[in-house]
C-alpha positions as CSV (number, residue, x, y, z in Angstrom):
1,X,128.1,69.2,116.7
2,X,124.5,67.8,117.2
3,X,122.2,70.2,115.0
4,X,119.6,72.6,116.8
5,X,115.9,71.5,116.5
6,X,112.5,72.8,116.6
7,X,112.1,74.9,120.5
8,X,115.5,74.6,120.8
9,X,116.4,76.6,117.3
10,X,113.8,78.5,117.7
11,X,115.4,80.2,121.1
12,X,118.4,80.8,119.5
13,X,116.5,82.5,116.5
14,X,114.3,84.8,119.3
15,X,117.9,85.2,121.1
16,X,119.3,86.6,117.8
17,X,116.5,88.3,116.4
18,X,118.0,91.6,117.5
19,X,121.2,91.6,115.4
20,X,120.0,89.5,112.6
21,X,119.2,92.4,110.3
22,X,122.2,94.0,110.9
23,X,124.3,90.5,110.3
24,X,122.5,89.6,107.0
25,X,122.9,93.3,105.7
26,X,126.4,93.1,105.8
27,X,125.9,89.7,103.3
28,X,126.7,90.8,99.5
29,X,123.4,90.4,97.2
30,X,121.7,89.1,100.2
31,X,118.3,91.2,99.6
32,X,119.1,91.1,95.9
33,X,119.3,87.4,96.0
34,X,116.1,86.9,97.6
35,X,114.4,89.3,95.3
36,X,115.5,87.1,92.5
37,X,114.3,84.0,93.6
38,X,110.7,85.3,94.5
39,X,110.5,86.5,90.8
40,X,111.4,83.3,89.7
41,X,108.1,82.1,91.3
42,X,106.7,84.1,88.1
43,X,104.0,86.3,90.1
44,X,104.7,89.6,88.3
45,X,101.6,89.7,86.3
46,X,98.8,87.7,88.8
47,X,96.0,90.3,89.3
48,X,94.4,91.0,92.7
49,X,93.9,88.4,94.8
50,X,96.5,86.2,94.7
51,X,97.7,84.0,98.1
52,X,101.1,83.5,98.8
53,X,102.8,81.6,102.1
54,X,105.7,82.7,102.8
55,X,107.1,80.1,105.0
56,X,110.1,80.8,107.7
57,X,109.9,84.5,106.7
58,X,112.4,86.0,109.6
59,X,112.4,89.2,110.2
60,X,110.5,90.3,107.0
61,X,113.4,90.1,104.3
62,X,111.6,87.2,102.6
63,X,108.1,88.7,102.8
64,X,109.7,92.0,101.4
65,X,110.9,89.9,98.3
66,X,107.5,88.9,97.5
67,X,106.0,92.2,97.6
68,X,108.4,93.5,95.1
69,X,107.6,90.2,92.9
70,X,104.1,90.6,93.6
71,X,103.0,94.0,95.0
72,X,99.7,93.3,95.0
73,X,99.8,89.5,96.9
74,X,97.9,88.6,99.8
75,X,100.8,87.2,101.9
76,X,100.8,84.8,104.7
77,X,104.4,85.2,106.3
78,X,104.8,82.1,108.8
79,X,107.8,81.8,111.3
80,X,108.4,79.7,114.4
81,X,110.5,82.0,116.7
82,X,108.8,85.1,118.0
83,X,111.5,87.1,118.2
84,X,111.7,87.2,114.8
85,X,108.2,87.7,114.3
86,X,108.1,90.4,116.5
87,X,110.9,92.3,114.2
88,X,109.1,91.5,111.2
89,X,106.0,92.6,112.1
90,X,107.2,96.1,113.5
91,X,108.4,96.9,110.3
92,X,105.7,98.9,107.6
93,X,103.3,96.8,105.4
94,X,100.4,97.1,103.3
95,X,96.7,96.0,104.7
96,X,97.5,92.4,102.6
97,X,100.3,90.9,104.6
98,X,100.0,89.6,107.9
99,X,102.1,87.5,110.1
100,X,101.1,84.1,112.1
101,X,103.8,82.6,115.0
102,X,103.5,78.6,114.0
103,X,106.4,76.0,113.0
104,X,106.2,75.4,109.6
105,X,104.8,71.6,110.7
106,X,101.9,72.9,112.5
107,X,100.2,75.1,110.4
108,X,96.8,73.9,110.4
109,X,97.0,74.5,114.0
110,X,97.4,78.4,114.0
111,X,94.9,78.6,111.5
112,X,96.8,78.4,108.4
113,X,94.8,77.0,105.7
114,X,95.2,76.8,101.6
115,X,94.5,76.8,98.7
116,X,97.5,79.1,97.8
117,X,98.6,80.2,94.5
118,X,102.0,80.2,95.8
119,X,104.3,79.4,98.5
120,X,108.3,80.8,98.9
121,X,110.3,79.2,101.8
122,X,113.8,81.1,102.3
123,X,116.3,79.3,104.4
124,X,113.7,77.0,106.1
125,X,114.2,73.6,104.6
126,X,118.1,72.6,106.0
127,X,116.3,73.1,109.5
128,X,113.8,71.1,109.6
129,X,113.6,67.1,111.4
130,X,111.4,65.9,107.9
131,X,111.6,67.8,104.7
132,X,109.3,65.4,102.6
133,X,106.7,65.4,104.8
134,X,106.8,69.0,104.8
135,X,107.2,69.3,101.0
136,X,103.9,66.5,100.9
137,X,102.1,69.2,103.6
138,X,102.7,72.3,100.9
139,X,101.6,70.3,98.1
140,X,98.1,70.2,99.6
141,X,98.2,73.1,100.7
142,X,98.5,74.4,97.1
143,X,96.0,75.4,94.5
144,X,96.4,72.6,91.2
145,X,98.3,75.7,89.4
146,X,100.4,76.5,92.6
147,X,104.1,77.0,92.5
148,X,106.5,76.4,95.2
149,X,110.0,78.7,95.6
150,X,112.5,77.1,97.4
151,X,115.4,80.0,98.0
152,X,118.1,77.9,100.2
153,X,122.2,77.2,100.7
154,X,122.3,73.9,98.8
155,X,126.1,73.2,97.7
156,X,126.5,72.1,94.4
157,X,128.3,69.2,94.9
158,X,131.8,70.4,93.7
159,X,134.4,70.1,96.3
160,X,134.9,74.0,96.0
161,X,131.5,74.7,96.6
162,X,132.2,73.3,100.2
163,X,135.5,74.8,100.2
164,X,134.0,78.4,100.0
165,X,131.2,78.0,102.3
166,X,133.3,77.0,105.1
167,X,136.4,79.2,104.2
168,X,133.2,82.1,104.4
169,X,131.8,80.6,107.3
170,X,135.0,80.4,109.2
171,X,136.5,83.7,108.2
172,X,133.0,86.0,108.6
173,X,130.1,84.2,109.9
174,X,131.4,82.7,112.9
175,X,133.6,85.3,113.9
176,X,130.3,87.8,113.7
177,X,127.8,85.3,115.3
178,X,130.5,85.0,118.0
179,X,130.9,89.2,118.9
180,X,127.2,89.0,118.5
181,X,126.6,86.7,121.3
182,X,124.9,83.7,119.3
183,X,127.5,81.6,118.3
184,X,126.0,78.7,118.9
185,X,122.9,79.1,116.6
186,X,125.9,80.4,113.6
187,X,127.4,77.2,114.3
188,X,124.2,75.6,113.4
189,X,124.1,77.8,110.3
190,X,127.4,76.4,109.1
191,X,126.5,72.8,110.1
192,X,123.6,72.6,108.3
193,X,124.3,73.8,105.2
194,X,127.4,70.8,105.0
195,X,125.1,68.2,106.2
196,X,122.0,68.8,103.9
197,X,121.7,68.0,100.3
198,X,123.5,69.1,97.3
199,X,121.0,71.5,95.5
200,X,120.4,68.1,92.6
201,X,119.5,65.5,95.7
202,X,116.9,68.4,96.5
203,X,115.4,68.9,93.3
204,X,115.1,64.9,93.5
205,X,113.5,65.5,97.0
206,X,110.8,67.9,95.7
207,X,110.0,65.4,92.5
208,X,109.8,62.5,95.0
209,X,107.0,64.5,96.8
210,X,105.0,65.3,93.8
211,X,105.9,68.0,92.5
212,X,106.7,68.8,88.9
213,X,108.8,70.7,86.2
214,X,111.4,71.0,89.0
215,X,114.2,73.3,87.9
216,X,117.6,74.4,90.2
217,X,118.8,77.9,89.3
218,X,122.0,79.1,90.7
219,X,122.8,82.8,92.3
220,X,125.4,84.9,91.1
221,X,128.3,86.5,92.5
222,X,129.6,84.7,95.6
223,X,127.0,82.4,96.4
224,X,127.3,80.5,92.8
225,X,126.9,77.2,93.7
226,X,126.2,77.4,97.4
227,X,122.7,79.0,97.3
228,X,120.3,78.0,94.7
229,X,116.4,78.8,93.6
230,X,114.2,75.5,93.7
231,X,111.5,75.9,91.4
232,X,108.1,73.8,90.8
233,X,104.5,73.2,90.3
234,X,101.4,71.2,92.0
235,X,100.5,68.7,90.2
236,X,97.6,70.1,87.8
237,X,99.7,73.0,87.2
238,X,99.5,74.3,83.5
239,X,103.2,75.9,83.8
């Protein structure tokens, strides 16, 4: 199947926005999982004033990961369908966190600007037309000690890794997308995952942009070697 892109992905996102809580709820350690990776940003003891992006943030789960890391964050959360948006931003938050409709590529035109201390992007990267030029984008848009969290479903590269994603896929997520009326964008989910990199050609995608001290830390539980933590700092940084 051909891949869903930019208006067209973000229709089926505003389509699904509805049932997505409900369909990433019933994913063990998903929450959890997120949580995790937004500590591994290493926020916890930044004092007030701190700026984090938080870059394809859904309906919330992503910005809700930060605030736990970093309760006391100013947070940008950023998402191209409003449907999602809209979810996110009916749900309680604290005066510092406020949500802007852009796609990830067009920040500076919705106002977005840096330097940030931080930015997180949760499932964003697999969906995008030009993930360098994006990764080139957040590196200016980072402060010189500025860390970027990459929290995505990169395989590992072992043949089981694809074995249990689509064995997962096939058995729960399609099947659920499908009673949910959004097959089609689940479909996407699936194919994306398969045909984006391993979570080592990423980690080589994020050092070809710039970045450094690149690290890849797996999940636990399920997802161990299907979704993976990509860690790094702006060039300057002292970490």
């Amino acid at each position: 199947m051909t891949l869903l892109r930019d208006d067209e992905l973000s229709a089926a996102f505003d389509h699904a926005a509805h049932t997505y809580d409900r369909l990433v709820s019933a994913n063990p350690g998903y929450h959890a999982h997120l949580r995790r990776s937004a500590r591994r940003l290493g926020l916890a003891n930044e004092g007030a004033g701190l700026r984090v992006l938080d870059l394809g943030c859904g309906t919330g789960a992503s910005t809700a990961a930060l605030l736990h890391a970093a309760p006391r964050a100013e947070i940008v959360a950023v998402d191209a369908s409003q449907g999602m948006l809209d979810r996110a931003a009916a749900k309680p938050w604290p005066p510092g966190v406020r949500f802007v409709h852009a796609p990830a590529e067009q920040l500076d035109r919705a106002g977005v600007e840096g330097p940030f201390d931080a930015v997180f992007a949760a499932y964003l990267f697999r969906n995008l037309d030009d993930p360098d030029a994006l990764l080139t984008s957040l590196r200016e848009l980072l402060a010189p000690h500025g860390r970027l969290g990459v929290h995505e479903y990169t395989l590992g590269g072992r043949a089981l890794d694809r074995a249990v994603w689509t064995a997962v896929c096939k058995g729960v997520v399609l099947p659920a997308g499908t009673v949910a009326g959004d097959r089609r964008l689940y479909r996407h989910l699936f194919r994306s995952v398969v045909e984006f990199d391993t979570a080592a050609a990423f980690a080589a995608r994020v050092r070809r942009a710039g970045f450094r001290q690149v690290r890849v830390l797996p999940m636990p539980g399920w997802q161990t070697g299907i979704v993976h933590t990509v860690v790094a700092a702006a060039p300057g940084a002292a970490r």
